[in-house]
PDB file with SEQRES, HELIX, SHEET and CRYST1 records, atoms N, CA, C and O in Angstrom:
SEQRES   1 A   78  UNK UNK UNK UNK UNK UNK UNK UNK UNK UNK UNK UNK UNK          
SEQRES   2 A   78  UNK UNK UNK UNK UNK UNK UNK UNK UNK UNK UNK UNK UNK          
SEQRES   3 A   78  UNK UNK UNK UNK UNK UNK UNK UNK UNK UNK UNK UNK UNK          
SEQRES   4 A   78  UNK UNK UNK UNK UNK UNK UNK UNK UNK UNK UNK UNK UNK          
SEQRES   5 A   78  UNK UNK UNK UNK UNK UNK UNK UNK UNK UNK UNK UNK UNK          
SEQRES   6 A   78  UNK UNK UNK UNK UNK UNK UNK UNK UNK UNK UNK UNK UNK          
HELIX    1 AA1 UNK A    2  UNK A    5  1                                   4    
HELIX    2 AA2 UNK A   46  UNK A   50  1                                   5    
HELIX    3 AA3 UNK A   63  UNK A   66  5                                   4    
SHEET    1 AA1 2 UNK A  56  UNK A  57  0                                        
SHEET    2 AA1 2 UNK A  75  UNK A  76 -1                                        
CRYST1    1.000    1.000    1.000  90.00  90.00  90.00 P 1           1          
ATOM      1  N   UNK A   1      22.908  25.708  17.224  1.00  0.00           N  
ATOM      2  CA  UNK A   1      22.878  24.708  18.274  1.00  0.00           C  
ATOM      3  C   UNK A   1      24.022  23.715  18.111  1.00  0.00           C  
ATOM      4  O   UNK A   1      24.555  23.362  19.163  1.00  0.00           O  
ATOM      5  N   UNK A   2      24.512  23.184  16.929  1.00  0.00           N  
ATOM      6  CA  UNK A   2      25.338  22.255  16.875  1.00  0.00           C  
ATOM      7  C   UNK A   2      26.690  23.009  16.966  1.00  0.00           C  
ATOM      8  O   UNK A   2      27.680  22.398  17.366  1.00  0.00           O  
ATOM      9  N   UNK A   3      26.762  24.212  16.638  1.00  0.00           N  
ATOM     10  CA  UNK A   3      28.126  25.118  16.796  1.00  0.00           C  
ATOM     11  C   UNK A   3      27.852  24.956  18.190  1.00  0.00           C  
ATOM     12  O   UNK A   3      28.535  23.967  18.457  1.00  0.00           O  
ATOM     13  N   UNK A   4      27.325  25.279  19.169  1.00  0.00           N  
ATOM     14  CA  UNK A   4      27.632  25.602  20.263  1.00  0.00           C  
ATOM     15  C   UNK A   4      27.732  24.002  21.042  1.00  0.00           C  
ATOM     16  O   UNK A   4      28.446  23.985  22.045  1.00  0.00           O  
ATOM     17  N   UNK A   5      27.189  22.918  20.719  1.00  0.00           N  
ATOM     18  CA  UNK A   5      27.278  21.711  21.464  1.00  0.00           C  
ATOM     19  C   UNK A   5      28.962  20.918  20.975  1.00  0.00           C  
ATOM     20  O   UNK A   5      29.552  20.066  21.639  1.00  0.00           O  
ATOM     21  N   UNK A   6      29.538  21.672  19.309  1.00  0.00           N  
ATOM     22  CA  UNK A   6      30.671  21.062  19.576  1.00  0.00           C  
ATOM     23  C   UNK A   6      31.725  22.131  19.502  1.00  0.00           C  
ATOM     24  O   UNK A   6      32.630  21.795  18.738  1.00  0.00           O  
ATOM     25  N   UNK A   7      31.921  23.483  20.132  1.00  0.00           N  
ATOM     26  CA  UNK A   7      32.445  24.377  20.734  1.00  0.00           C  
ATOM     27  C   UNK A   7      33.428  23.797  21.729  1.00  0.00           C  
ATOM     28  O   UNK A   7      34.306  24.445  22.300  1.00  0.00           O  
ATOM     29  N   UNK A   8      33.275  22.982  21.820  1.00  0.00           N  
ATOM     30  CA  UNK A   8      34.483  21.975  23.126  1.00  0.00           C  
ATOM     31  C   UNK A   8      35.252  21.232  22.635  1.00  0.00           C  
ATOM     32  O   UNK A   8      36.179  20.954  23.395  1.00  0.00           O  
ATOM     33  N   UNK A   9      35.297  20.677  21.489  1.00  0.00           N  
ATOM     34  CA  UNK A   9      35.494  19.777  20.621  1.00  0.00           C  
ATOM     35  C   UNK A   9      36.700  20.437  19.924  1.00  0.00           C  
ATOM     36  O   UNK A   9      36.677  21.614  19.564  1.00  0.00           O  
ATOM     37  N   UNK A  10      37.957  19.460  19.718  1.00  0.00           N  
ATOM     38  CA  UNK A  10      38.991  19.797  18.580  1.00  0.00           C  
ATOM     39  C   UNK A  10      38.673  19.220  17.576  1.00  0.00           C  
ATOM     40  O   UNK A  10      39.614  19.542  16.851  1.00  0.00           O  
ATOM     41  N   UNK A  11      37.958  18.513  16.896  1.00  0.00           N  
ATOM     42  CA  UNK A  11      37.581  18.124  15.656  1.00  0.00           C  
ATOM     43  C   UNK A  11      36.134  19.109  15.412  1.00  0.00           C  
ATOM     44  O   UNK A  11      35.081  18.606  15.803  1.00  0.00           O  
ATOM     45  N   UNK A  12      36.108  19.800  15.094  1.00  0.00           N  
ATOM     46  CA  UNK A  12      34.611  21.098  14.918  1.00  0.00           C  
ATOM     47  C   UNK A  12      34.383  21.008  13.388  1.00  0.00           C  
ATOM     48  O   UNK A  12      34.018  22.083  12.912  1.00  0.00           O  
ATOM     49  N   UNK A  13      34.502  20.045  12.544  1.00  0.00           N  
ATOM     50  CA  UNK A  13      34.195  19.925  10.997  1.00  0.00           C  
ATOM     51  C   UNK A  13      32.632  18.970  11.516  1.00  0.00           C  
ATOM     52  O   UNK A  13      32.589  17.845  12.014  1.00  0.00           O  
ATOM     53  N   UNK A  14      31.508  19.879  11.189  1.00  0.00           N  
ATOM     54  CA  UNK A  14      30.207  19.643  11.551  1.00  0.00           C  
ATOM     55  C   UNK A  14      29.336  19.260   9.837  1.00  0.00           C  
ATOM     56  O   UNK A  14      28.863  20.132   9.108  1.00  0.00           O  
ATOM     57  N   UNK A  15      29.332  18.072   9.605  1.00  0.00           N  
ATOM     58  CA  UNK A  15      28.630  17.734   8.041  1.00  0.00           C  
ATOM     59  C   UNK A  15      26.937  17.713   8.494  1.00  0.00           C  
ATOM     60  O   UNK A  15      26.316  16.916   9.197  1.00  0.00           O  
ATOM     61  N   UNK A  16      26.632  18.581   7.982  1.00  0.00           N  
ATOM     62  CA  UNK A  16      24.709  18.437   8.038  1.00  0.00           C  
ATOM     63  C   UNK A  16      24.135  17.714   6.676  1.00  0.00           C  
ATOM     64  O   UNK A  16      24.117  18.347   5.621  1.00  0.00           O  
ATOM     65  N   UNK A  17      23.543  15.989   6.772  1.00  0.00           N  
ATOM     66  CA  UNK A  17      22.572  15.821   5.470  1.00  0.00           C  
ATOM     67  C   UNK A  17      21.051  15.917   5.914  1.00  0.00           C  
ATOM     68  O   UNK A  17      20.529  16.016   7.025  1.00  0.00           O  
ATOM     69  N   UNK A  18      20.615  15.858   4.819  1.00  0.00           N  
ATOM     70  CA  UNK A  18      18.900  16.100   5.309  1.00  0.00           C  
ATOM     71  C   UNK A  18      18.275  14.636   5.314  1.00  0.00           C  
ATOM     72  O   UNK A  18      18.914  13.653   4.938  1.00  0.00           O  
ATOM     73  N   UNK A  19      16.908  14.584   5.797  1.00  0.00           N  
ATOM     74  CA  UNK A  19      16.418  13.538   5.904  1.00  0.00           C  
ATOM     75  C   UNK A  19      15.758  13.058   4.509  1.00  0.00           C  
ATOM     76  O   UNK A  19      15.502  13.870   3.620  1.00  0.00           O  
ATOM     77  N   UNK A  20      15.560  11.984   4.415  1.00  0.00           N  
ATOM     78  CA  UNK A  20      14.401  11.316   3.631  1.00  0.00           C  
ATOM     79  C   UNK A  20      13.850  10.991   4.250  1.00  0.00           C  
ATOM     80  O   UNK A  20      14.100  10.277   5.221  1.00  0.00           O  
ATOM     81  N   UNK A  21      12.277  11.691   3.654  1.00  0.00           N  
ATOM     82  CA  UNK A  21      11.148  11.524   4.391  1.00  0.00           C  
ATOM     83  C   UNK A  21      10.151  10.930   3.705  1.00  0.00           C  
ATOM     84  O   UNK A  21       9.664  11.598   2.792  1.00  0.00           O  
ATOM     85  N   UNK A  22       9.501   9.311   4.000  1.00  0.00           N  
ATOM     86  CA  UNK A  22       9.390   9.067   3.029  1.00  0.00           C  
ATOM     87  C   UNK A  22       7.429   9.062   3.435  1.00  0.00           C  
ATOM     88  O   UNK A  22       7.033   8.861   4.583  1.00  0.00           O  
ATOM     89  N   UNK A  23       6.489   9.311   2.283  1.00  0.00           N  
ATOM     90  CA  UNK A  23       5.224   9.425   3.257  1.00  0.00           C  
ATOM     91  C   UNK A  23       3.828   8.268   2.596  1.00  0.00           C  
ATOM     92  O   UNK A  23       3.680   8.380   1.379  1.00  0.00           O  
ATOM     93  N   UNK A  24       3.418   7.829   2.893  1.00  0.00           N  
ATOM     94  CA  UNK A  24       2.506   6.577   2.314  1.00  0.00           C  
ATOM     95  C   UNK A  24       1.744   7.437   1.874  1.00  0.00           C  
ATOM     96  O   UNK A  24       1.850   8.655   2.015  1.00  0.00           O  
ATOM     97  N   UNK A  25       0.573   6.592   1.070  1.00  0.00           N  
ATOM     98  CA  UNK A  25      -0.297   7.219   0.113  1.00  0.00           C  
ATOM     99  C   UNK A  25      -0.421   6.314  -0.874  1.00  0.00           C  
ATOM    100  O   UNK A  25      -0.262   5.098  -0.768  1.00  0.00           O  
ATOM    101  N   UNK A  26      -0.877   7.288  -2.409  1.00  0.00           N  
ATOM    102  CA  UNK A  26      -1.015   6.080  -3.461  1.00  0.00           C  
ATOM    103  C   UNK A  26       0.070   5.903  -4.133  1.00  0.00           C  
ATOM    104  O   UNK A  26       0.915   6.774  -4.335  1.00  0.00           O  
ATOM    105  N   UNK A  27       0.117   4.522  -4.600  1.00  0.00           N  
ATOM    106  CA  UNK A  27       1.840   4.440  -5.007  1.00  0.00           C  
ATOM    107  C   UNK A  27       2.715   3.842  -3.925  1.00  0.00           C  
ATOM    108  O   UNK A  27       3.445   2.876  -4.144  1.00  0.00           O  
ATOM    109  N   UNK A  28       2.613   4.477  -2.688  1.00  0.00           N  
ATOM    110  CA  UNK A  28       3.732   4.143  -2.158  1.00  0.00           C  
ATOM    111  C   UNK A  28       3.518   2.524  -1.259  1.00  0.00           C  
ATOM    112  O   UNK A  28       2.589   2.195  -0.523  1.00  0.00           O  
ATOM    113  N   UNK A  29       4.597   1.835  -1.608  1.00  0.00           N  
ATOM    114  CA  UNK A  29       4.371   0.444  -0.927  1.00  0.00           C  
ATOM    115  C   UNK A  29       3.673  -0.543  -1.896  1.00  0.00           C  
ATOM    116  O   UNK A  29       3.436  -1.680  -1.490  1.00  0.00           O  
ATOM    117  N   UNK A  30       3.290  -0.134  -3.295  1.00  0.00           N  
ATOM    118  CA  UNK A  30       3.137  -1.036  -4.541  1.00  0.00           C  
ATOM    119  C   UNK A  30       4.003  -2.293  -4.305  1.00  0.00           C  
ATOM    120  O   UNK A  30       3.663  -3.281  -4.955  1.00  0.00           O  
ATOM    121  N   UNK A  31       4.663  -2.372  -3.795  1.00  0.00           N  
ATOM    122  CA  UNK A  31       5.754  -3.935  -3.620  1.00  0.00           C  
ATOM    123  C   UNK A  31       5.074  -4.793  -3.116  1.00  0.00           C  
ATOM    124  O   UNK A  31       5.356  -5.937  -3.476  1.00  0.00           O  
ATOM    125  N   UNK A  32       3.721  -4.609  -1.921  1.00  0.00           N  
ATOM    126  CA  UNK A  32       2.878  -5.921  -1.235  1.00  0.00           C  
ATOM    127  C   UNK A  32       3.971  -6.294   0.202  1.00  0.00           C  
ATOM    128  O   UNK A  32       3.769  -7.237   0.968  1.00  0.00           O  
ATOM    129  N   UNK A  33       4.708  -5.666   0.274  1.00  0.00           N  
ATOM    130  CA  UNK A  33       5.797  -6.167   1.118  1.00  0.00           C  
ATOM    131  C   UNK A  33       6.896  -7.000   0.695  1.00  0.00           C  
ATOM    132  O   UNK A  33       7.315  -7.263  -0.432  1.00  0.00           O  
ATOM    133  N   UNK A  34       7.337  -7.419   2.041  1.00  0.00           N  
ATOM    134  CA  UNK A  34       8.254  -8.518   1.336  1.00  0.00           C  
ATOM    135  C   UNK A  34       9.280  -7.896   0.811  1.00  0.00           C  
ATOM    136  O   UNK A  34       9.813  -8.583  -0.061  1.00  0.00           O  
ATOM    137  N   UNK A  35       9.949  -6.524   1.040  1.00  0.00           N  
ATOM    138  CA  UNK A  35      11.092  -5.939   1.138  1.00  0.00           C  
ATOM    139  C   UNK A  35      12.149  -6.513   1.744  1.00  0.00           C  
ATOM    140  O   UNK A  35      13.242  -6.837   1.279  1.00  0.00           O  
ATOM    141  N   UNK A  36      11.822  -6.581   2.547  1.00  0.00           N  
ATOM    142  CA  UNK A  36      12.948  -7.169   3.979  1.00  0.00           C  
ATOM    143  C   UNK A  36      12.752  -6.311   4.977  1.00  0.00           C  
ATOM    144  O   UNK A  36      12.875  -6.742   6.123  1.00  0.00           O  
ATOM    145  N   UNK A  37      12.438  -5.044   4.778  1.00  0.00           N  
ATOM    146  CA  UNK A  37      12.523  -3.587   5.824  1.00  0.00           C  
ATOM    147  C   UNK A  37      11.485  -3.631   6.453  1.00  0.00           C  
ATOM    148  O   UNK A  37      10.751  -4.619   6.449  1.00  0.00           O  
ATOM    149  N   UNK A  38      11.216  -2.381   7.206  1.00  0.00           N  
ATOM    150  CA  UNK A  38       9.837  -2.006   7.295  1.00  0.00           C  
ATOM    151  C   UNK A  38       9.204  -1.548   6.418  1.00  0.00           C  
ATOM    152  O   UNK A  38       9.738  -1.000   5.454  1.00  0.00           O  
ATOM    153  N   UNK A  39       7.707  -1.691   6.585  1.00  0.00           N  
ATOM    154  CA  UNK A  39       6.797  -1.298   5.538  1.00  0.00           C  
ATOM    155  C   UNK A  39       6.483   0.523   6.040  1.00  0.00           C  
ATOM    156  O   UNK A  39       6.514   1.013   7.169  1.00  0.00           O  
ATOM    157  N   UNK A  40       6.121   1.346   4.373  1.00  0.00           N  
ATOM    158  CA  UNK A  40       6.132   2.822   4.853  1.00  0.00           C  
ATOM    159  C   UNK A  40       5.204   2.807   5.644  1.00  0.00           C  
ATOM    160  O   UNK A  40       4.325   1.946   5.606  1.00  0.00           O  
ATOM    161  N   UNK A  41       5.238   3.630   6.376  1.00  0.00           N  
ATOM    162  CA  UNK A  41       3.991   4.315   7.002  1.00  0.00           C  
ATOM    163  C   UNK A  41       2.885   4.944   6.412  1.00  0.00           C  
ATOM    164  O   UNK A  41       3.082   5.722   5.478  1.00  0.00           O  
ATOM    165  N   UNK A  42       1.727   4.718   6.830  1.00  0.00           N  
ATOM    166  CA  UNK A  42       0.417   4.988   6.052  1.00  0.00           C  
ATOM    167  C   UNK A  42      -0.304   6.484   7.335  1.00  0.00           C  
ATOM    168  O   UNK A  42      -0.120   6.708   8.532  1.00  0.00           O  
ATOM    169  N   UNK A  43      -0.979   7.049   6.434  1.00  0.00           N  
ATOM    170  CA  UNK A  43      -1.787   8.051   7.480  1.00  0.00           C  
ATOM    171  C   UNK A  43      -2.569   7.021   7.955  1.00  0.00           C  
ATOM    172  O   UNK A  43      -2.363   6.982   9.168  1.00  0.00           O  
ATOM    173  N   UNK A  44      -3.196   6.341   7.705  1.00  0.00           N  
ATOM    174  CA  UNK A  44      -4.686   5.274   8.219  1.00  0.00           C  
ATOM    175  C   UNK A  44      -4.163   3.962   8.101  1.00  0.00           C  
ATOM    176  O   UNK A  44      -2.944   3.942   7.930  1.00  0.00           O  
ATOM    177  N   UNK A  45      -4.788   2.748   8.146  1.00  0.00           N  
ATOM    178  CA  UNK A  45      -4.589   1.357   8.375  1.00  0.00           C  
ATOM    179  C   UNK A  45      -5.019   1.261   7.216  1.00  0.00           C  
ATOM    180  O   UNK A  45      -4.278   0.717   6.397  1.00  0.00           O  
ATOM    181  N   UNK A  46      -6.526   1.823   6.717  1.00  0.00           N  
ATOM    182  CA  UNK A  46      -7.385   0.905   5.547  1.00  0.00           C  
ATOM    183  C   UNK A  46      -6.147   1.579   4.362  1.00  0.00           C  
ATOM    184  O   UNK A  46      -6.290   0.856   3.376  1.00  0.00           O  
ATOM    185  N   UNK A  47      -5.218   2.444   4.096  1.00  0.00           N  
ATOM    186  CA  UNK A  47      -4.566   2.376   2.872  1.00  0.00           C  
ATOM    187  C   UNK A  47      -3.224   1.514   3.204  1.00  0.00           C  
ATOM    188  O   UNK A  47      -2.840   0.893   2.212  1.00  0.00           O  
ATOM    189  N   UNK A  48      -2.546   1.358   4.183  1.00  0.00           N  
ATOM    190  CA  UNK A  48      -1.643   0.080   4.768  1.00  0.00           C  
ATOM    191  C   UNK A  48      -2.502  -0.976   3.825  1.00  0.00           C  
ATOM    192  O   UNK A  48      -2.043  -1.326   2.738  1.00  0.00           O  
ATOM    193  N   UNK A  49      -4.065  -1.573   4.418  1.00  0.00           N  
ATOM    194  CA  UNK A  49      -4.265  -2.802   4.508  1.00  0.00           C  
ATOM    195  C   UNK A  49      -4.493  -2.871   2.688  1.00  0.00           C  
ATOM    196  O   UNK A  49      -4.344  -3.924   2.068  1.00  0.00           O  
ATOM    197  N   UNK A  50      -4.842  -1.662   2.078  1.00  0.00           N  
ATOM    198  CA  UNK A  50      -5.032  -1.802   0.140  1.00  0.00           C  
ATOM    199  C   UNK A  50      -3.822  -1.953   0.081  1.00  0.00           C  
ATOM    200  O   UNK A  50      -3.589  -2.729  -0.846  1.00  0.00           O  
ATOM    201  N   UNK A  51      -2.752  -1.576   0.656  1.00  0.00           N  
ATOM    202  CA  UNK A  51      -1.382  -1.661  -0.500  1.00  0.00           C  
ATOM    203  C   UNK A  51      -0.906  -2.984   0.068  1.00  0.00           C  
ATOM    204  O   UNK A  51       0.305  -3.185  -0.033  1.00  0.00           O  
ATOM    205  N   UNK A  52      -1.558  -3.815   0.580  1.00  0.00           N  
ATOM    206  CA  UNK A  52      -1.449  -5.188   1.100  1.00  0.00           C  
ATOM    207  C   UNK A  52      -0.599  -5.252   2.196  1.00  0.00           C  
ATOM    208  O   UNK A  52      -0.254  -6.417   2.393  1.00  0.00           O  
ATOM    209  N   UNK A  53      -0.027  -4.303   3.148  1.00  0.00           N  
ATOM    210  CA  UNK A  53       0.710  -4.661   4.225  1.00  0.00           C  
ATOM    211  C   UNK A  53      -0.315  -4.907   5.534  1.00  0.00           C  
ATOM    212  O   UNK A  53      -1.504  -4.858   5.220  1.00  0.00           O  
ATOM    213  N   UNK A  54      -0.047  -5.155   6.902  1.00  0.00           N  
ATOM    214  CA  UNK A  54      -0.484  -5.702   7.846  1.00  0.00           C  
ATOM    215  C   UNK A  54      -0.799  -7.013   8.002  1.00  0.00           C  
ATOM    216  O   UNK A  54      -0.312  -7.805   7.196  1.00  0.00           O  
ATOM    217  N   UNK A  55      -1.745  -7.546   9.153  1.00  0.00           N  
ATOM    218  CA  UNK A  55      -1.950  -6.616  10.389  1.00  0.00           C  
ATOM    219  C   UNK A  55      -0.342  -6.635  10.961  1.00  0.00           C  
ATOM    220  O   UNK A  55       0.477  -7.387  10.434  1.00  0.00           O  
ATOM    221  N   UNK A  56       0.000  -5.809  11.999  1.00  0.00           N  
ATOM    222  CA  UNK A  56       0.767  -5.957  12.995  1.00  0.00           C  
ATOM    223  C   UNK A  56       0.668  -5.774  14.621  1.00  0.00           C  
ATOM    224  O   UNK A  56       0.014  -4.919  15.216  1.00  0.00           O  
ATOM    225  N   UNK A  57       1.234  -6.483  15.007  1.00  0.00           N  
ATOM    226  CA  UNK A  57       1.006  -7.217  16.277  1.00  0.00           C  
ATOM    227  C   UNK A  57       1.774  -6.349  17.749  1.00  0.00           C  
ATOM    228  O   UNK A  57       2.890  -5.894  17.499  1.00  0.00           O  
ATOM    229  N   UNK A  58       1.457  -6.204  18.632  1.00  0.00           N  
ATOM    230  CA  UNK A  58       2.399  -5.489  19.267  1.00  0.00           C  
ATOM    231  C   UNK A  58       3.011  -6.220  19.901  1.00  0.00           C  
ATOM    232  O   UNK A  58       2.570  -7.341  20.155  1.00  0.00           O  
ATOM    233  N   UNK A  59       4.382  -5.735  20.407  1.00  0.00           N  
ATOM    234  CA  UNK A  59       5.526  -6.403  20.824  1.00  0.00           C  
ATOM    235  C   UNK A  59       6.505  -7.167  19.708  1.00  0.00           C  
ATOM    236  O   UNK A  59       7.581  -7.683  20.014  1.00  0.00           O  
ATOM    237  N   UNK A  60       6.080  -7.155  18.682  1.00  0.00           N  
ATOM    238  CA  UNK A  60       6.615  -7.704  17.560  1.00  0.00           C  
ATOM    239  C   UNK A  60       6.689  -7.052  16.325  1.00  0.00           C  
ATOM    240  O   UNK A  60       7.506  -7.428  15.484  1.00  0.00           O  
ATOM    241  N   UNK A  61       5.970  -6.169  16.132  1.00  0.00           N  
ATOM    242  CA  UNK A  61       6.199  -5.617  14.567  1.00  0.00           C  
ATOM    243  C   UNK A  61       6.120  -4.154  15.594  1.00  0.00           C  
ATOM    244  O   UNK A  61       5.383  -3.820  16.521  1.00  0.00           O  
ATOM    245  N   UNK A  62       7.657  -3.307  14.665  1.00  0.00           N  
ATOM    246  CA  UNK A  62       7.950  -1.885  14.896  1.00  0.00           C  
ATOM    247  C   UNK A  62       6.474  -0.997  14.733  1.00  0.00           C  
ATOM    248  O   UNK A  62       5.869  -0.182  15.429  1.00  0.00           O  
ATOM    249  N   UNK A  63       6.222  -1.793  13.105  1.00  0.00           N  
ATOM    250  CA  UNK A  63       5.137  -0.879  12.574  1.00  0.00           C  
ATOM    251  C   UNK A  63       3.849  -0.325  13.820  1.00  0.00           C  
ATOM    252  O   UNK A  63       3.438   0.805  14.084  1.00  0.00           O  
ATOM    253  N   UNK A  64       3.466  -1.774  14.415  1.00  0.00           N  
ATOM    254  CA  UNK A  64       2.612  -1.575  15.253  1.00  0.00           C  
ATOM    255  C   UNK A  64       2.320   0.195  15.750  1.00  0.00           C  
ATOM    256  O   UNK A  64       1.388   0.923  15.408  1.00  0.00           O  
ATOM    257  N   UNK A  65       3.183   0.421  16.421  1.00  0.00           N  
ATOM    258  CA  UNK A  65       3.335   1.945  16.839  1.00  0.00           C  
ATOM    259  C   UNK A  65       2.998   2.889  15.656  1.00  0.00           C  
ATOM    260  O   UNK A  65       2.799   4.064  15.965  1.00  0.00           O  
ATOM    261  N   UNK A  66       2.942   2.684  14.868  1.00  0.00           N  
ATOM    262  CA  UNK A  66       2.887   3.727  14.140  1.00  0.00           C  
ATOM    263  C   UNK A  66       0.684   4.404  14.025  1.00  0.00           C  
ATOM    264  O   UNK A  66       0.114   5.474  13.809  1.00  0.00           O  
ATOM    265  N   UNK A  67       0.256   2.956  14.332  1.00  0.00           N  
ATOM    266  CA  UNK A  67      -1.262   3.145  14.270  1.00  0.00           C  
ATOM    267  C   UNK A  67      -1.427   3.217  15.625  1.00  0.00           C  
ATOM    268  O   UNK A  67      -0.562   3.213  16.501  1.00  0.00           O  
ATOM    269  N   UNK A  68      -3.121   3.314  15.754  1.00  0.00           N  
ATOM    270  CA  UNK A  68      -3.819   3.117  17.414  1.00  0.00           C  
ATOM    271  C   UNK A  68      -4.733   1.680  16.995  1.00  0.00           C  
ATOM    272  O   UNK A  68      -5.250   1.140  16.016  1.00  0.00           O  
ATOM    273  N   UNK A  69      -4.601   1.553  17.958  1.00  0.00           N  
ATOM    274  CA  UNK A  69      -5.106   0.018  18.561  1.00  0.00           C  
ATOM    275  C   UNK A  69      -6.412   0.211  19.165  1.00  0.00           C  
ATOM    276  O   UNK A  69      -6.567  -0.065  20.355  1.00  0.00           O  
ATOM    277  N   UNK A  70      -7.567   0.751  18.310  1.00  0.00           N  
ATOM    278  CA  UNK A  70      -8.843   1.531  18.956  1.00  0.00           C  
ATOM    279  C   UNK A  70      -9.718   0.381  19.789  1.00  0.00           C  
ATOM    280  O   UNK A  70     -10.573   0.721  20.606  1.00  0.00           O  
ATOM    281  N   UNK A  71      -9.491  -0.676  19.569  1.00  0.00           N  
ATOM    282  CA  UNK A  71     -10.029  -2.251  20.475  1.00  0.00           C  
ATOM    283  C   UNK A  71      -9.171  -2.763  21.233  1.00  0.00           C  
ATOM    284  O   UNK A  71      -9.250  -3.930  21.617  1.00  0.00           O  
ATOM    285  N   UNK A  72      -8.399  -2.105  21.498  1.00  0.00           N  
ATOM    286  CA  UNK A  72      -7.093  -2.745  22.482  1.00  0.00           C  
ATOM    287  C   UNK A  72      -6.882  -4.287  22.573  1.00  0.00           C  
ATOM    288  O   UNK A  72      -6.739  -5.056  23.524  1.00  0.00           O  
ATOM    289  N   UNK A  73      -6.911  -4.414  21.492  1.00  0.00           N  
ATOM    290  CA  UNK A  73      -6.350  -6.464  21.474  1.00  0.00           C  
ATOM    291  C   UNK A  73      -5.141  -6.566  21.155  1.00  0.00           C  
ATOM    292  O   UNK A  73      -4.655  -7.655  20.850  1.00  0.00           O  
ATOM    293  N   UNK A  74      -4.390  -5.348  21.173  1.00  0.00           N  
ATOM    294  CA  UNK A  74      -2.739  -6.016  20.452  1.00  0.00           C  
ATOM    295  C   UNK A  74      -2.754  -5.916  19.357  1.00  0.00           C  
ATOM    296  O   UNK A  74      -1.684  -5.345  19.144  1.00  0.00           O  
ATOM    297  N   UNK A  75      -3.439  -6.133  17.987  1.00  0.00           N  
ATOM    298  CA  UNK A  75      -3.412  -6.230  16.612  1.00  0.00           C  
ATOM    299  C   UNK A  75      -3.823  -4.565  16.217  1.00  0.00           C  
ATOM    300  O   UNK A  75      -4.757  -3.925  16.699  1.00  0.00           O  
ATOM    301  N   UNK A  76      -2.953  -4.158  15.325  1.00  0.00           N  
ATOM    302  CA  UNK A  76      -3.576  -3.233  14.085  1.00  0.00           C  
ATOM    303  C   UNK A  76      -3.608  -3.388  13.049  1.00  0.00           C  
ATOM    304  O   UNK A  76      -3.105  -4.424  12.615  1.00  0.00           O  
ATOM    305  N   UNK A  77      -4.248  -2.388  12.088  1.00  0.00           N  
ATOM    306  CA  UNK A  77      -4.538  -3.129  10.587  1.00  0.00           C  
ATOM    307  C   UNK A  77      -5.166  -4.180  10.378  1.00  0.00           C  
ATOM    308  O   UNK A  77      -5.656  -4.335   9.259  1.00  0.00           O  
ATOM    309  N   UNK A  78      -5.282  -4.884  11.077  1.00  0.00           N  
ATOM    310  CA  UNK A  78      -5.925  -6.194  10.843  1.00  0.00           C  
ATOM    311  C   UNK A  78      -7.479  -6.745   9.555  1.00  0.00           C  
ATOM    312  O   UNK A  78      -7.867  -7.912   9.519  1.00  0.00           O  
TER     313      UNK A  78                                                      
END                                                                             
């Protein structure tokens, strides 16, 4: 796919890196926050809310999106 999208192209030197993927759980996010970044992503809220991150708010924290908002007030994790 990428051979053929830069097939038009006089510069065709195509560098592929892989992702870091990084995945919550235990361990991950031991910091409490307060990185500066975003906080990892959790499968659930209640291991977000043990490794001390949340709530987040929508319209304001990225994270928000990452959960469902099963009471629809705007807040997750909470």
């Amino acid at each position: 796919m990428l051979f053929s999208l830069a097939g038009g192209c006089t510069n065709t030197k195509i560098t592929v890196t892989r992702a870091v993927v990084l995945l919550g759980g235990s361990g991950a996010g031991s910091g409490g926050g307060g990185s500066g970044g975003l906080d990892p992503q959790f499968a659930y809220c209640y291991e977000a809310i043990e490794a001390g991150y949340g709530p987040y708010y929508q319209g304001q924290d990225p994270e928000y999106s990452w959960y469902t908002d099963s009471d629809s007030d705007g807040v997750v994790c909470e």
